[in-house]
N, C-alpha and C positions, 0 to 999 in steps of 0.2 A: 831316557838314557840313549844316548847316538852310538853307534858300534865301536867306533875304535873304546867307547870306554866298557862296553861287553867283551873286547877281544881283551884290552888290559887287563880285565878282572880275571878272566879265565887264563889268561898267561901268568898273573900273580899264585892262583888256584893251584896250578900245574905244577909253577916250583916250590910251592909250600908241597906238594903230594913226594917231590923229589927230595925234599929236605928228611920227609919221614917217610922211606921206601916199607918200610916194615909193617907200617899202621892198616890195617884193613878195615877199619869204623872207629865212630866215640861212642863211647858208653857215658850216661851219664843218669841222673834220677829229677825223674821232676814232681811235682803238686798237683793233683788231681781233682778237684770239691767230690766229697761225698758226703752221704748224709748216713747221720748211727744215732741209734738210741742216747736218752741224757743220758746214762750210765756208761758209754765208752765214749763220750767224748773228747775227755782229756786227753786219751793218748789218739787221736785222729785231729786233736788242733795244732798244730805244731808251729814249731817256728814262731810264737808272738802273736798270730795271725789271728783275729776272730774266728772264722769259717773254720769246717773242720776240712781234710783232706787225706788223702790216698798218696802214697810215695810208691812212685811208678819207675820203675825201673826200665832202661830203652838204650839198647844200642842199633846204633844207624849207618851204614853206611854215607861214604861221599856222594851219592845219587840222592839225599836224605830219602831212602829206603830202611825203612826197621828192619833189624834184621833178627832182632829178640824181643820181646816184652812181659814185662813181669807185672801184675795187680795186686795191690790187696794190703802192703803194708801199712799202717799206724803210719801218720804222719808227722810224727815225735821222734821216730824210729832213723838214725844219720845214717846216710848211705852211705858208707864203707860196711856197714851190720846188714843192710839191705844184700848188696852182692856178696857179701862173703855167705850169708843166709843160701842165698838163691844159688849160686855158686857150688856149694857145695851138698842142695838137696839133689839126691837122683830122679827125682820124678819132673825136673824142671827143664831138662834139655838143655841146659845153658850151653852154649858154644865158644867153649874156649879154645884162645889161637893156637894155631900150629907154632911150634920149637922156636921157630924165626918170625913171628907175625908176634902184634900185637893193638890192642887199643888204645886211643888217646882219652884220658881220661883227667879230671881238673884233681887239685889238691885235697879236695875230700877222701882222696881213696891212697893205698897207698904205691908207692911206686916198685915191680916187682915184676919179676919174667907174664909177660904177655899182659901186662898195663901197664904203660909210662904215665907219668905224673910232670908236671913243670916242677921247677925249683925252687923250694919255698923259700919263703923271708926274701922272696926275690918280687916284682909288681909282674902282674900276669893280665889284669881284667884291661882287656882291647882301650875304654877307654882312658888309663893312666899311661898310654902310648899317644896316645889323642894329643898331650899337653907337651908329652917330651920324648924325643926319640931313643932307641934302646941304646944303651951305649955300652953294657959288660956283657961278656960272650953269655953271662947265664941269662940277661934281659932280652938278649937277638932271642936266645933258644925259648923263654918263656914267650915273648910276640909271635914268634912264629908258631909254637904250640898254640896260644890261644887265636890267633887266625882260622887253622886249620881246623882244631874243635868246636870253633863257633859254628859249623853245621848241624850241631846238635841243636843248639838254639836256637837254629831257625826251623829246623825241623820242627819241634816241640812249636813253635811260636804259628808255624802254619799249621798245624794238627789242632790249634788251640780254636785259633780263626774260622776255619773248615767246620769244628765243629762245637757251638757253643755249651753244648751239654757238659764239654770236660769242665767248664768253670764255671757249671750251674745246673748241677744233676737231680736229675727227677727222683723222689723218693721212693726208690724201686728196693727189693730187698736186698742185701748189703753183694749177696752170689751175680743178682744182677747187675750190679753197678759193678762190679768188677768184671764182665762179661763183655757189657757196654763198650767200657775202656776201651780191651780189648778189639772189638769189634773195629771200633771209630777208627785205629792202629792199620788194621786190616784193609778198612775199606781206601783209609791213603797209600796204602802200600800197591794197591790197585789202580786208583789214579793213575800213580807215578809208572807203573810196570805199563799200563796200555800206553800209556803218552795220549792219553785223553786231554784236550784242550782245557785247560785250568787256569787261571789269570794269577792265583799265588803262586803258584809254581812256575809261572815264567816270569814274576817279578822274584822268585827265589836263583832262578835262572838267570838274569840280569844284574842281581846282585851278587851275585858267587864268587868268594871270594873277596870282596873288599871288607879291609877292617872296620 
């Protein structure tokens, strides 16, 4: 990538951040493999999926910095039940925005003081913009919503790469594989805080921002 298309991309970045002054992170949930006894596997296989899995809860800032992370739910379990769970236990520290802040969050959740949502029955996923450009004020506002939240994506996508355990966990006992997670979260969170030399994180850097 030559720089003027590093400076484009980070100019596009800046006024997607201007568009949503408000947003301080995206929140979103992802899939984790974990391994359970035959007897709880039905609710840890979700979604269609063979493998079983962990529904991880993460919100990240624009640095793709975690700035929360949640282990342990059934991967049958839809996240909207996830953060309203989490959300509302005290023991979990959840950091909700301040009065005027909020997170960018996709259609699974719902839209409401200190989470925006995109507009449903509206096309939102980056690549049905790919094909045709947005053309009603609520299709600009869903592109540029999903621009912006795609950092969670890549987030998730390089935590994933970094480390292959999340998508092939060792049969550790179920406290430890939710520990792990954790951990893996952590130590990117670290990376990213020293500015320790990292090649996906400067081709996340290079890409930032383009749809």
């Amino acid at each position: 990538m030559n720089s003027n298309a590093i400076v484009n991309s980070s100019e596009r970045h800046r006024r997607l951040k201007e568009i949503f002054l408000g947003a301080i992170g995206v929140l979103d949930g992802n899939l984790v493999h974990v391994i359970v006894p035959a007897d709880q596997q039905t609710r840890y296989r979700g979604r269609g999926k063979g493998k079983c899995f962990q529904n991880v809860l993460g919100i990240c800032d624009f640095d793709i910095i975690f700035t929360f992370v949640w282990a342990g739910w059934e991967g049958i379990t839809h996240d909207s039940r996830v953060l309203k769970e989490v959300a509302f236990n005290s023991t979990s520290g959840f950091p909700f925005p301040p009065p005027d802040k909020y997170y960018l969050c996709d259609a699974a959740y719902t839209n409401t003081r200190g989470f925006m949502t995109p507009y449903r029955n509206t096309r939102y996923l980056l690549a049905d913009y790919r094909r045709r450009r947005a053309l009603t004020k609520e299709e600009k506002f869903n592109h540029a919503h999903a621009q912006l939240r795609n950092v969670i994506e890549r987030a998730y996508g390089v935590l994933k790469v970094k480390f292959p355990i999340l998508k092939r966990m060792a049969p550790f006992p179920f406290s430890v594989q939710r520990y792990t997670i954790i951990a893996c979260f952590a130590v990117h969170n670290f990376i990213r805080k020293c500015d320790i030399h990292d090649e996906l994180f400067m081709t996340f850097d290079k890409n930032n921002g383009q749809a």
